[in-house]
N, CA, C and O atoms as a GROMACS GRO file, in nm:
protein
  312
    1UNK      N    1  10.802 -26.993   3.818
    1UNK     CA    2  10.847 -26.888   3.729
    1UNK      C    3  10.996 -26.909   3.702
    1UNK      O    4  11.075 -26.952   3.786
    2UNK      N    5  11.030 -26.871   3.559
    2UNK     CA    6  11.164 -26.909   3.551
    2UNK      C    7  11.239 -26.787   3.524
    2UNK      O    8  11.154 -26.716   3.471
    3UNK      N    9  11.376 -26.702   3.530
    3UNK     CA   10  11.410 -26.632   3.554
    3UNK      C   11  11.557 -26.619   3.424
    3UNK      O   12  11.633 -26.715   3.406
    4UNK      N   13  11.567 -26.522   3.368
    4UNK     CA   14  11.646 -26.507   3.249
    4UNK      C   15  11.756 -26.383   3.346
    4UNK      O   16  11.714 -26.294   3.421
    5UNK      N   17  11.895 -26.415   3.315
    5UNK     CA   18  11.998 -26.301   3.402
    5UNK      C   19  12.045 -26.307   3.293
    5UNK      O   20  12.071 -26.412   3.235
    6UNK      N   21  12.068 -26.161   3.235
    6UNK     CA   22  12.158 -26.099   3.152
    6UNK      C   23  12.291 -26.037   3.180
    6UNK      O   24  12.306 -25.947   3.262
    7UNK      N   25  12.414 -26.103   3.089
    7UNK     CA   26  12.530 -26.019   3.150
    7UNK      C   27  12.520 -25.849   3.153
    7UNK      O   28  12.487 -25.800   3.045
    8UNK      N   29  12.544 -25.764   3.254
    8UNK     CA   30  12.500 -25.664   3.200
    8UNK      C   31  12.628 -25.595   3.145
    8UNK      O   32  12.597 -25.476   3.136
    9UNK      N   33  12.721 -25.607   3.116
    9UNK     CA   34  12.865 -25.576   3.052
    9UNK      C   35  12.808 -25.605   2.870
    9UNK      O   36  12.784 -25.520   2.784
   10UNK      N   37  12.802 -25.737   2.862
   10UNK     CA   38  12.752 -25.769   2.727
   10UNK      C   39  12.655 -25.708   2.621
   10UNK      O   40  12.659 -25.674   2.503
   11UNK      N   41  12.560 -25.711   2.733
   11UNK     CA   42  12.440 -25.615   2.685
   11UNK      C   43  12.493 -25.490   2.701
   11UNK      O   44  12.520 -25.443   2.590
   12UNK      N   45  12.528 -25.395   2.818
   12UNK     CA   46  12.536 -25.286   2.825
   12UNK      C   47  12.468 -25.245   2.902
   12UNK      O   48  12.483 -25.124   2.919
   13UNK      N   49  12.368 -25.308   2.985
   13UNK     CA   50  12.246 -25.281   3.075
   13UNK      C   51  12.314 -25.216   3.176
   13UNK      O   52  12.427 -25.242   3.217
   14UNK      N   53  12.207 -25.092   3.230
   14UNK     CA   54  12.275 -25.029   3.346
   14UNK      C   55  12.190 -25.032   3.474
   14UNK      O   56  12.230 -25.009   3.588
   15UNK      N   57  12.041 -25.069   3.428
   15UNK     CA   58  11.924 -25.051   3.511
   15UNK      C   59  11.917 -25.222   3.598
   15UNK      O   60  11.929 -25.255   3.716
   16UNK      N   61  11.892 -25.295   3.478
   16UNK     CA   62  11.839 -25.411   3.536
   16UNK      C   63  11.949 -25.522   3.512
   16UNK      O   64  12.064 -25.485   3.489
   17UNK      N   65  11.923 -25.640   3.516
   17UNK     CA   66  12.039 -25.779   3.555
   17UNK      C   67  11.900 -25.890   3.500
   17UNK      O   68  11.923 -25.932   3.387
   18UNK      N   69  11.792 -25.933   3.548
   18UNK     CA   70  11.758 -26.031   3.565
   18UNK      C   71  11.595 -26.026   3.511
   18UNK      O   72  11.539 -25.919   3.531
   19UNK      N   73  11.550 -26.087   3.472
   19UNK     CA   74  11.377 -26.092   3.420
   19UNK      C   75  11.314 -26.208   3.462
   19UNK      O   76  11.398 -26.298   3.462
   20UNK      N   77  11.187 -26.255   3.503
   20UNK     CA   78  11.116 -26.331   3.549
   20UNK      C   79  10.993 -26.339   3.448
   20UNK      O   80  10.990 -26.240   3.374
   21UNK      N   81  10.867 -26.453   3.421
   21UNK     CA   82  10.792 -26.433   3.359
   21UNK      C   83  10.670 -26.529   3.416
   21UNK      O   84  10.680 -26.650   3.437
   22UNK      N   85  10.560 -26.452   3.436
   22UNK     CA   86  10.474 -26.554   3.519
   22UNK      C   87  10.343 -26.547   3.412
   22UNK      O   88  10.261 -26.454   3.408
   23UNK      N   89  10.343 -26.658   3.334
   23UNK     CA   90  10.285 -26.698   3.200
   23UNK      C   91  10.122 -26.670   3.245
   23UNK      O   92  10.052 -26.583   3.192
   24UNK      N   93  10.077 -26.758   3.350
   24UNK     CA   94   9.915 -26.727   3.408
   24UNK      C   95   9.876 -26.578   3.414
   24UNK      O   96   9.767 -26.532   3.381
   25UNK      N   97   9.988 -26.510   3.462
   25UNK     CA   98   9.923 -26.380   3.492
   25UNK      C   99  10.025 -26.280   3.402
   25UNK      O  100  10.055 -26.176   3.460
   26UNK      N  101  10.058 -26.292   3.324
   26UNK     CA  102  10.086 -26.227   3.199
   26UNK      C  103  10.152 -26.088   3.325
   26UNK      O  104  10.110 -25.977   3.357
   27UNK      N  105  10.261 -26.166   3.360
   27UNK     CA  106  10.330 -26.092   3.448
   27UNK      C  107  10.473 -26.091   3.437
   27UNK      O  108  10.533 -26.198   3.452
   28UNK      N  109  10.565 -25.938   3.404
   28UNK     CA  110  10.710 -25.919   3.389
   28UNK      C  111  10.768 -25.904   3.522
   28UNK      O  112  10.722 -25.816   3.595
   29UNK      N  113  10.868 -25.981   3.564
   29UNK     CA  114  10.950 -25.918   3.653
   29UNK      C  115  11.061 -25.907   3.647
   29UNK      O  116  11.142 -25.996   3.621
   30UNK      N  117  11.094 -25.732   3.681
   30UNK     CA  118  11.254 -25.701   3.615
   30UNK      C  119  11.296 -25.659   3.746
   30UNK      O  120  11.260 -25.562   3.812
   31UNK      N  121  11.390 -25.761   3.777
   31UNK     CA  122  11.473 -25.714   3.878
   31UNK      C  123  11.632 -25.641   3.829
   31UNK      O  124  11.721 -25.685   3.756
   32UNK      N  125  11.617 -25.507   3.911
   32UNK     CA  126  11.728 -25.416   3.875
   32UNK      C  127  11.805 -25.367   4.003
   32UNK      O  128  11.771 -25.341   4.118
   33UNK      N  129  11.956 -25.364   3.913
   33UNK     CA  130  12.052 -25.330   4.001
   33UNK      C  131  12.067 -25.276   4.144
   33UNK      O  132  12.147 -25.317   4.229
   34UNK      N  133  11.977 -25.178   4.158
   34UNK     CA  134  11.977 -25.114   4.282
   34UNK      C  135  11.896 -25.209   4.420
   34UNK      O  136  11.870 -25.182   4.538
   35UNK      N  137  11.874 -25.340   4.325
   35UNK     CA  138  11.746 -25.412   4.431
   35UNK      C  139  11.628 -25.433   4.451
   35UNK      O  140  11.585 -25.524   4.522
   36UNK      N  141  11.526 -25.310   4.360
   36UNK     CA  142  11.429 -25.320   4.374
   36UNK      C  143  11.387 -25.396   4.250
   36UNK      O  144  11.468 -25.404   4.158
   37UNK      N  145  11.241 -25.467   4.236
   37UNK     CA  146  11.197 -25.547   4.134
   37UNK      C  147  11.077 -25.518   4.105
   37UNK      O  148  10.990 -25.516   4.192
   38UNK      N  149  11.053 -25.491   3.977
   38UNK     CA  150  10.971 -25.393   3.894
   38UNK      C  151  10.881 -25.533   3.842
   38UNK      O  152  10.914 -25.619   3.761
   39UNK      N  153  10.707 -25.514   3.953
   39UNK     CA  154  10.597 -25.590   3.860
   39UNK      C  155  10.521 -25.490   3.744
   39UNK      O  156  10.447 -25.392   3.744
   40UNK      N  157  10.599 -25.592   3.628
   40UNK     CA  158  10.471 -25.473   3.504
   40UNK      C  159  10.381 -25.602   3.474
   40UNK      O  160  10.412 -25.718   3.450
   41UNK      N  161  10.253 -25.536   3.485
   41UNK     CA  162  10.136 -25.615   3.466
   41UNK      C  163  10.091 -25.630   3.337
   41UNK      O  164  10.131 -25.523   3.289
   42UNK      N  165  10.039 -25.686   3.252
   42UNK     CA  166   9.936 -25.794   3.153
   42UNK      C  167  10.065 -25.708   3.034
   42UNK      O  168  10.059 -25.603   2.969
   43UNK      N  169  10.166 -25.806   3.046
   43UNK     CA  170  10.249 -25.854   2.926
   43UNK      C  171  10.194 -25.927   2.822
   43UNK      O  172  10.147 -26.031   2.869
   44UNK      N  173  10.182 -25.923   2.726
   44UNK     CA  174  10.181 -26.020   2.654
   44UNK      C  175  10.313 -26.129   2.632
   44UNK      O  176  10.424 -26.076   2.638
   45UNK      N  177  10.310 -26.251   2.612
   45UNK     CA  178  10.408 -26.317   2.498
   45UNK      C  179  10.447 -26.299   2.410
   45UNK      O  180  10.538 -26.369   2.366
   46UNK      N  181  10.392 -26.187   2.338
   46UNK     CA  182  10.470 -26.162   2.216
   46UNK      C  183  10.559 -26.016   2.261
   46UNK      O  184  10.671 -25.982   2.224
   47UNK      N  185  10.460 -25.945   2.358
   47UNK     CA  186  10.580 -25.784   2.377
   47UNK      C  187  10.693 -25.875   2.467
   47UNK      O  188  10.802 -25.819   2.466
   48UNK      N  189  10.692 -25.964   2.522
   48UNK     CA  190  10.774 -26.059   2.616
   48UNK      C  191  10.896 -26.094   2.515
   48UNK      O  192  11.014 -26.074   2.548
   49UNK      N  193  10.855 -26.149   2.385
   49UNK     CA  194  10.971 -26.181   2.319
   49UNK      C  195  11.006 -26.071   2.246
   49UNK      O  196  11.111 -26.063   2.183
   50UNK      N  197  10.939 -26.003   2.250
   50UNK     CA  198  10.980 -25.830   2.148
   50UNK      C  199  11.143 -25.853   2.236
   50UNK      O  200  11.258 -25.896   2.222
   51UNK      N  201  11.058 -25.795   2.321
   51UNK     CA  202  11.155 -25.733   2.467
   51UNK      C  203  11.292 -25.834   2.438
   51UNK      O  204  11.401 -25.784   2.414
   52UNK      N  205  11.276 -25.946   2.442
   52UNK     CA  206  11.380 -26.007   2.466
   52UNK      C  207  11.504 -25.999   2.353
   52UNK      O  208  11.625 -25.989   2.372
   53UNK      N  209  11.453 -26.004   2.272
   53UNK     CA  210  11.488 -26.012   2.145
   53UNK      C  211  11.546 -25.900   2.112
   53UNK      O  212  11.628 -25.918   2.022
   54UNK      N  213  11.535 -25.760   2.159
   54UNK     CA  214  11.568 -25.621   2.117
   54UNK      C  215  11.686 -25.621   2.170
   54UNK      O  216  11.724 -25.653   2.282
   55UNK      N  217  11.763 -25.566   2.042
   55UNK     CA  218  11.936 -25.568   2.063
   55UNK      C  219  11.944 -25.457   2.211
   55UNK      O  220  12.017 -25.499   2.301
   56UNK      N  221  11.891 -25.352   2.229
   56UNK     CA  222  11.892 -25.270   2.275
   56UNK      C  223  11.769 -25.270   2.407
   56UNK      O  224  11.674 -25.192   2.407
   57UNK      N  225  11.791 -25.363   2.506
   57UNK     CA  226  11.669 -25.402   2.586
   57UNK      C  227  11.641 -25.296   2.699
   57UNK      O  228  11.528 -25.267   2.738
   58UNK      N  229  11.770 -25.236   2.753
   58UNK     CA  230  11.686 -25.071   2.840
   58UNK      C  231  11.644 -25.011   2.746
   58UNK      O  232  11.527 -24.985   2.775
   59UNK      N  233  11.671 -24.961   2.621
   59UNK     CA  234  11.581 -24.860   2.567
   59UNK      C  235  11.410 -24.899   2.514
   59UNK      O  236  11.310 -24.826   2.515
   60UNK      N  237  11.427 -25.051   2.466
   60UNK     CA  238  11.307 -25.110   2.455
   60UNK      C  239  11.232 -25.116   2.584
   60UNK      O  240  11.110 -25.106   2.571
   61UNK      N  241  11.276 -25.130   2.703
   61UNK     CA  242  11.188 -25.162   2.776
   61UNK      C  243  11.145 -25.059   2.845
   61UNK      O  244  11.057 -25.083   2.927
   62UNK      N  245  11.206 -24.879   2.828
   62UNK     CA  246  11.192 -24.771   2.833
   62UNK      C  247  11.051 -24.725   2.746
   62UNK      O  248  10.953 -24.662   2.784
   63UNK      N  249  11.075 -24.766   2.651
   63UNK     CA  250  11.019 -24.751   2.564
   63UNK      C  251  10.884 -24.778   2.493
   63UNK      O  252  10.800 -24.716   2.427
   64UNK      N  253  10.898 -24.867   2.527
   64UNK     CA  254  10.806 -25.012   2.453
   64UNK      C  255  10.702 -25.060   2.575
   64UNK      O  256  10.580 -25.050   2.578
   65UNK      N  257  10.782 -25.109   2.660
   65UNK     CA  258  10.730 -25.167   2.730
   65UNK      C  259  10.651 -25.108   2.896
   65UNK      O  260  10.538 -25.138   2.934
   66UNK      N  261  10.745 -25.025   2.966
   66UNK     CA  262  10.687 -24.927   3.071
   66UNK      C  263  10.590 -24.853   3.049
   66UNK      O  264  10.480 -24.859   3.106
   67UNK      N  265  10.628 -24.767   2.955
   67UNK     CA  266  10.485 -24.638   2.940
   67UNK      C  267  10.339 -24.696   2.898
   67UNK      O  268  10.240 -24.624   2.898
   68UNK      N  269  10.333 -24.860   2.856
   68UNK     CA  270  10.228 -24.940   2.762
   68UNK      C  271  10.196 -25.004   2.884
   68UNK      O  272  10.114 -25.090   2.852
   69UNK      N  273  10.218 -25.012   3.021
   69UNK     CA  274  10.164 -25.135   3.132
   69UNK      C  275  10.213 -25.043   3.297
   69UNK      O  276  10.314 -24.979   3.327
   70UNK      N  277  10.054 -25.085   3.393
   70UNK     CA  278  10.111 -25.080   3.501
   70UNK      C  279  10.198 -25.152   3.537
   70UNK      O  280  10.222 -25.270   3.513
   71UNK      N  281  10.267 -25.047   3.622
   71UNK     CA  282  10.400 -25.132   3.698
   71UNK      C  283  10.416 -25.089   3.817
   71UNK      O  284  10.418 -24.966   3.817
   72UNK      N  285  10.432 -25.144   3.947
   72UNK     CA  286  10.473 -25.146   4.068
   72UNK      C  287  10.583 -25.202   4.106
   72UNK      O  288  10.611 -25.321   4.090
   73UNK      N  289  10.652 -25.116   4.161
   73UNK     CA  290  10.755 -25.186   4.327
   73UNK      C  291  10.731 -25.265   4.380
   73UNK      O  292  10.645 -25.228   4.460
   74UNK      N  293  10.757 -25.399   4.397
   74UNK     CA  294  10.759 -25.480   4.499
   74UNK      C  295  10.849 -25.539   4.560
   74UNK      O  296  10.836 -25.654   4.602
   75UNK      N  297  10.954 -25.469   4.574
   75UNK     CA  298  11.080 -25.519   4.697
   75UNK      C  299  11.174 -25.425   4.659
   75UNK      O  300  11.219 -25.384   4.552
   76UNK      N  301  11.194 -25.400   4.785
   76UNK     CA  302  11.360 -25.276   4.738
   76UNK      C  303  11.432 -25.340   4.849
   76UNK      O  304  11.366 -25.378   4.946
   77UNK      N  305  11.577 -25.358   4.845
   77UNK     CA  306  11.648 -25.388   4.948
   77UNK      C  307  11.660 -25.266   5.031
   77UNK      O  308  11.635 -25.157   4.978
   78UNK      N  309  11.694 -25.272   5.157
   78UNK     CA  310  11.685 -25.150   5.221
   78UNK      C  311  11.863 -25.174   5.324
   78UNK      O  312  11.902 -25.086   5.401
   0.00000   0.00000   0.00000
């Protein structure tokens, strides 16, 4: 899996830093600031490049992308 880090100053991002994409299993992983890393399940490639592509990527992925796919916790730093 290969892993995309966004400046978050540039963007403006306050939630997340970093995205992962696991193509077989049409799997997002957004790792965010606080540590923990958010699996949202059966992404497509195309909401994948929506996402990426949206000037505005916390509100898209607020938006667009969370409320449309399960998603689980799988690691929080403690």
């Amino acid at each position: 899996m290969q892993f995309t880090t966004f400046h978050s100053e540039d963007w403006n991002l306050k939630t997340f830093h970093t995205i992962g994409y696991q193509k077989d299993t049409q799997t997002l992983h957004v790792c965010l600031h606080d540590g923990s890393t958010l699996e949202v399940l059966d992404v497509s490639e195309q909401r994948l490049f929506e996402f990426i592509l949206a000037p505005y990527k916390e509100q898209h992925l607020q938006d667009h992308v969370l409320p449309n796919h399960d998603v689980k916790v799988v690691q929080t730093k403690t």
